[in-house]
C-alpha positions as CSV (number, residue, x, y, z in Angstrom):
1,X,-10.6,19.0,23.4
2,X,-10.3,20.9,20.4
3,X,-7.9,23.2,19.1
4,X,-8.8,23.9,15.3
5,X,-11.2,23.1,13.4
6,X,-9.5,24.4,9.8
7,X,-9.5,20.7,8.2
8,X,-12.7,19.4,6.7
9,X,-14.6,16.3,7.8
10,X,-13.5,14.3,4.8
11,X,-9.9,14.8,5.6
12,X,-8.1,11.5,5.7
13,X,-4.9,9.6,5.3
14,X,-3.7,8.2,1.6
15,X,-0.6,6.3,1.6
16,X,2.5,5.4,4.0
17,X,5.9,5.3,2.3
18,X,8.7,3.1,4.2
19,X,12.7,3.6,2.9
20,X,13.8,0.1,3.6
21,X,17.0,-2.2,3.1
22,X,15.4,-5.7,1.6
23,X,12.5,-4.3,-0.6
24,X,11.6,-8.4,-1.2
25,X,11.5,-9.3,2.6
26,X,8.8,-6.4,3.2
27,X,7.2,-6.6,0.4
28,X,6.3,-10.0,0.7
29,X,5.2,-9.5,4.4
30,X,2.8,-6.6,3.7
31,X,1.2,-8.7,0.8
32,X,1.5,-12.4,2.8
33,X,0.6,-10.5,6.5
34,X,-0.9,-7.6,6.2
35,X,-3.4,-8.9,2.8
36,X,-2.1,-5.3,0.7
37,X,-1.6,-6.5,-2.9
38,X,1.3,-5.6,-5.3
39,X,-0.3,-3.0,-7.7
40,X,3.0,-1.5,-9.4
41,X,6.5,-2.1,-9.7
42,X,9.4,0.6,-10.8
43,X,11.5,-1.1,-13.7
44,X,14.1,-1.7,-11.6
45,X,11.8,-2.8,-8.6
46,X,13.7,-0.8,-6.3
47,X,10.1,0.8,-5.7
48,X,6.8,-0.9,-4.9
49,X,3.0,0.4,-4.5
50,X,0.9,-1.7,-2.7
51,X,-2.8,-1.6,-1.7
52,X,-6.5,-3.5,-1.5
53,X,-9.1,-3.3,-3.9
54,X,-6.7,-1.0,-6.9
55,X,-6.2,1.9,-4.0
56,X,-2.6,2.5,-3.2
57,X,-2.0,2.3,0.7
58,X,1.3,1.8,1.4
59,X,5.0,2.8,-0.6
60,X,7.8,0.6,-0.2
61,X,11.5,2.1,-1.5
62,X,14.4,-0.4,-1.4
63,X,17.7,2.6,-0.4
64,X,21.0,0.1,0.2
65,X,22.7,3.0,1.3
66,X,20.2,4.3,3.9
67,X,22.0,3.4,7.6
68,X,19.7,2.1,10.2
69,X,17.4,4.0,12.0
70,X,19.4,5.6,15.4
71,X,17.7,4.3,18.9
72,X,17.1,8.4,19.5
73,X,15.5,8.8,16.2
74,X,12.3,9.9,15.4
75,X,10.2,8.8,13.1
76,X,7.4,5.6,13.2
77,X,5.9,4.1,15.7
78,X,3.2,1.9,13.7
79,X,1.0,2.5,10.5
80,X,-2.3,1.6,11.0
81,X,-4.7,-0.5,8.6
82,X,-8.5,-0.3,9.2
83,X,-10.2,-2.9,7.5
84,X,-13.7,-2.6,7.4
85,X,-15.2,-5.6,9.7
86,X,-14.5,-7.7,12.7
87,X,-14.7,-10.9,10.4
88,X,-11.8,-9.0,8.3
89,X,-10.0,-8.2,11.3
90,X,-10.3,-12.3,12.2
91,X,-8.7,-13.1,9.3
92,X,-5.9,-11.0,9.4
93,X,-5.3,-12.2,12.9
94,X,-5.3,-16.0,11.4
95,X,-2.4,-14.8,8.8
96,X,-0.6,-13.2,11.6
97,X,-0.5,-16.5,13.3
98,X,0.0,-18.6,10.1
99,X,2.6,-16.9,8.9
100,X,4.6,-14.1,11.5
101,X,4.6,-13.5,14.8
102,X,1.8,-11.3,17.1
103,X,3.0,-9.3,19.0
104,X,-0.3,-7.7,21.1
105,X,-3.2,-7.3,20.8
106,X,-6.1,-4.2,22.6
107,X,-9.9,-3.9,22.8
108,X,-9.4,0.3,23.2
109,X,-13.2,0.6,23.1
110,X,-12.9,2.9,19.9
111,X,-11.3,-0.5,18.1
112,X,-10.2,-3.7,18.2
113,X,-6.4,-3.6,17.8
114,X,-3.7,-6.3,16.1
115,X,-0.2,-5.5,16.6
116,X,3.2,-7.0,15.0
117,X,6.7,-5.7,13.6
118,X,7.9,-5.9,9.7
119,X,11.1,-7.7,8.8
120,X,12.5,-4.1,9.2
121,X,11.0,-3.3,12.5
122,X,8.1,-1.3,11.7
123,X,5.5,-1.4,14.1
124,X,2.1,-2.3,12.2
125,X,-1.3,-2.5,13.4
126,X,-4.4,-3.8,11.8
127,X,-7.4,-2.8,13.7
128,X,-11.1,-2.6,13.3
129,X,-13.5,0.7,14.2
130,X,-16.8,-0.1,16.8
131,X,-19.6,2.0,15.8
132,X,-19.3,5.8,16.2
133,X,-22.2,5.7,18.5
134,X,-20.4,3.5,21.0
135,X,-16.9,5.5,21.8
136,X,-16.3,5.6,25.5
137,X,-16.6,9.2,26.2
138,X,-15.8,11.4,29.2
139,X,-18.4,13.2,30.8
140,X,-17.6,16.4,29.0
141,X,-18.1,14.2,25.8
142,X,-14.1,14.0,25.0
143,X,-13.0,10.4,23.6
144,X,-11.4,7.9,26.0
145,X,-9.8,5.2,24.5
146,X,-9.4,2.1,26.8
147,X,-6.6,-0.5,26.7
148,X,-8.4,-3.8,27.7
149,X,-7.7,-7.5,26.6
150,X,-9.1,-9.0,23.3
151,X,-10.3,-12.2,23.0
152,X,-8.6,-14.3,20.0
153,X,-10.1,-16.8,19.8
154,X,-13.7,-15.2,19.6
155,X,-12.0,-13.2,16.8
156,X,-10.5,-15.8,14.8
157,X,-14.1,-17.4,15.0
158,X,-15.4,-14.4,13.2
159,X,-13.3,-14.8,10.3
160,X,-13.6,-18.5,10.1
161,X,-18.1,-17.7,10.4
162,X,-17.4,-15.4,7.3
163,X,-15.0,-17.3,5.2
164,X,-16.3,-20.9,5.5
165,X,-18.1,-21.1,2.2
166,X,-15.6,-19.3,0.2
167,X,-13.8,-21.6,-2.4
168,X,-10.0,-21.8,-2.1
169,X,-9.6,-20.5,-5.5
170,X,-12.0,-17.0,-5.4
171,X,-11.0,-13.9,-4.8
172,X,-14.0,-12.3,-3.0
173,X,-13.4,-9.8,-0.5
174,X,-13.9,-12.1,2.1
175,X,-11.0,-14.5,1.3
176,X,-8.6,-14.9,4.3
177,X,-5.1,-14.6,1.8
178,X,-6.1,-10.6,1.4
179,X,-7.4,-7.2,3.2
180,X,-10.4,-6.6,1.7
181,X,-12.1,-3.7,-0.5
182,X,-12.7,-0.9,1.9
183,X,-9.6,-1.6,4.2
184,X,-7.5,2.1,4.4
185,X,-4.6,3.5,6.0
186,X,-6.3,4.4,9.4
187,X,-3.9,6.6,11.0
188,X,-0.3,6.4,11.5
189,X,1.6,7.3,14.9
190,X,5.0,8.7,15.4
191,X,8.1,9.1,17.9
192,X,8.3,12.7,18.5
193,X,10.8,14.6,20.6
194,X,8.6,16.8,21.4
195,X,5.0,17.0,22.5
196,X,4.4,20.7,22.5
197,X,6.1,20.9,19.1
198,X,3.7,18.5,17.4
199,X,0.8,20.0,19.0
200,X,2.1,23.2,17.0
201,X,2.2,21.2,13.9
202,X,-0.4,18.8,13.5
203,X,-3.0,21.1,15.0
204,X,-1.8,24.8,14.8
205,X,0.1,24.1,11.4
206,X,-1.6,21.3,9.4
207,X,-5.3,22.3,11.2
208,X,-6.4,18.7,13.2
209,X,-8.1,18.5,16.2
210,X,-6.8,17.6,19.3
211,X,-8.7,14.3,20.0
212,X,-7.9,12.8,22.9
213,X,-4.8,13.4,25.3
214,X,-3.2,10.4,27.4
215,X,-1.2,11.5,30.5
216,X,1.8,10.8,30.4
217,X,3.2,11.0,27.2
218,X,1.0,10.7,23.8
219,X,-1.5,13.4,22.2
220,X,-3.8,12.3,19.5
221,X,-5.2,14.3,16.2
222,X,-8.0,14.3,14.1
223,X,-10.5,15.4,11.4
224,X,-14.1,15.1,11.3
225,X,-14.8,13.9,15.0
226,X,-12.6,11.0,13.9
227,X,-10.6,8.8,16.7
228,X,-7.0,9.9,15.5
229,X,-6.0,10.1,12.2
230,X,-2.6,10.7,13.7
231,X,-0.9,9.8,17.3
232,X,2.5,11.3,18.6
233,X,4.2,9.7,21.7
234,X,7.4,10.7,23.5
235,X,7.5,7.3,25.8
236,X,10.6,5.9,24.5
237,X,12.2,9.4,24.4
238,X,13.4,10.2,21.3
239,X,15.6,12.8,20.9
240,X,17.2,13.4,17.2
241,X,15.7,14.0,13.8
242,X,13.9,11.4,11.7
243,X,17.0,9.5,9.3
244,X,17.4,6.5,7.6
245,X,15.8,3.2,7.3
246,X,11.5,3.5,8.6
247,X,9.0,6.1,7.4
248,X,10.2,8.1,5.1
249,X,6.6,10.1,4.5
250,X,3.0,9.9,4.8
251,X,0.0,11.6,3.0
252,X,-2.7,13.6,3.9
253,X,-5.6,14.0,1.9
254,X,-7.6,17.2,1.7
255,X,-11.1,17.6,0.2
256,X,-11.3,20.8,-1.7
257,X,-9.0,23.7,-2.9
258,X,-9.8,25.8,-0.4
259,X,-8.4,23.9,2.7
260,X,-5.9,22.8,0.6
261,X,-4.8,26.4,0.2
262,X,-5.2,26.9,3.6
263,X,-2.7,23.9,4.9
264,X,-0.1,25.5,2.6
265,X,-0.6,29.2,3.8
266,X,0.1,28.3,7.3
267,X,3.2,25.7,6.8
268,X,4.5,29.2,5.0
269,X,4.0,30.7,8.2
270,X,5.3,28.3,10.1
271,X,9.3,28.5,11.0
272,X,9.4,25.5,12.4
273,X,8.3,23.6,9.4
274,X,10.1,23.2,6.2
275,X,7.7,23.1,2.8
276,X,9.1,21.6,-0.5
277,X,6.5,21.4,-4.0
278,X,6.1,18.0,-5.3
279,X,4.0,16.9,-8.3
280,X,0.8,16.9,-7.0
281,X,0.6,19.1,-3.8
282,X,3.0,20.1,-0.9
283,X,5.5,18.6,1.0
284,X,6.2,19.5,4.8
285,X,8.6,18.7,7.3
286,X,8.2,19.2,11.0
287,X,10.4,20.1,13.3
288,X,11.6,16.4,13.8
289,X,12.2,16.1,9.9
290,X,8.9,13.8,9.7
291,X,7.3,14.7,6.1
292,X,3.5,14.8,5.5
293,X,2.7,14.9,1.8
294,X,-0.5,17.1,1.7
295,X,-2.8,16.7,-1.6
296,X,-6.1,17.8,-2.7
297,X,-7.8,14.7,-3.1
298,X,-10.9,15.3,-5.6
């Protein structure tokens, strides 16, 4: 089901950013849970990058005076990191139970799928892609991702089949204690008050796909034939504009100029969306106040 095909293939995701309330109590789950590593630090360390392999994945912003996010607000469901294997995806499921609390846990056919909260309530999953090849597909060849159990302990097995000869004190990228090179921000889903509305922006405005479509409630979005690169769900029925503590923007990354140009020329268009210059590209707010920072990513 497809709606625009303006982005390239290479389109992805680059980094999350979360506004939070105790910078040290997320920080040290993402890098003690999740496997991200601490890669910078503001002077005052109110701000911290983190990421796998020296790619930043995910900004964490310590705001004191940010008030909590309001049970109608928009804004994050879960950010999403893809690591690259199942024995990665093991691994993180053994610091998950080592060290916080899982929550649930999906074979949707497309992935395998961890899922757990952060110290702030941030929904996180870590999940792993099957093949391409091996999508369940409808008969008119549209993606249909399933919702079936997972079974943990064959899971945790992988990691331990993959890790058993790796000494305690290495670093190698198949060390339980960290996400590994290759492990990206997969896609990120969001609390919308609308459905219609962000079929307008993620697919009219910003040019994804429309990649699969779950009755009721939840419309997914891609580039490149990709499962989602970004989800949008009305189920707990959110009503007012993104504020506060959660998600305070994420970034999409563009592979030439030219859609670049593109992405910008329709959020002008676009009354619904509000478009601010930063630094290195554009920033854009839909109609929920959720801001995607687009870039051209050489």
């Amino acid at each position: 089901m497809s709606t625009s095909s303006a982005l390239p293939a290479d389109t992805r995701l680059g980094r999350a950013a979360l506004r939070v309330a105790d910078r040290a109590a997320t920080v040290e789950f993402y890098r003690d849970v999740v496997g991200l590593a601490v890669l910078e630090r503001d002077r005052d360390e109110t701000r911290v990058s983190l990421g796998v392999d020296g790619t930043p994945l995910l900004v964490v912003r310590e705001d004191p005076t940010a008030e909590p996010r309001d049970e109608r607000g928009t804004g994050l469901y879960h950010n999403a990191f893809r690591v690259p294997s199942r024995a990665a995806l093991g691994a993180a499921l053994n610091r998950i139970r080592d060290r916080w609390t899982l929550e649930g846990a999906s074979d949707h056919g497309i992935s395998e799928a961890l899922y757990c909260t952060d110290p702030e309530g941030n929904g996180v999953e870590i999940y792993c892609d099957r093949p391409r090849d091996a999508w369940p597909r409808a008969d008119d060849g549209t993606l249909r991702a399933t919702g079936g159990p997972l079974d943990l302990e064959t899971l945790a097995s992988a990691a331990d089949d993959a890790t058993e000869s790796t000494d305690d004190d290495a670093a190698e990228p198949t060390d339980r204690r960290a996400a590994p090179a290759g492990t990206t921000l997969g896609h990120v889903h969001l609390e919308v008050s609308s459905l219609e509305a962000a079929r307008e922006f993620y697919a009219e405005t910003l040019g994804f796909d429309v990649s699969m479509e779950f009755a009721p409630g939840a419309l997914f979005f891609a580039a490149g034939g990709y499962h989602h690169h970004v989800g949008a769900n009305v189920w707990n029925r959110r009503s007012t504009p993104v504020d506060g503590l959660g998600m305070a923007w994420f970034e999409l990354l563009v592979p030439d100029a030219e859609a670049f140009d593109a992405v910008r020329k329709r959020a002008t268009a676009d009354d619904d969306a509000t478009v601010a210059e930063i630094d290195d590209g554009i920033e854009i707010a839909d109609a929920d106040g959720i801001s995607v920072r687009v870039r051209h990513a050489e």
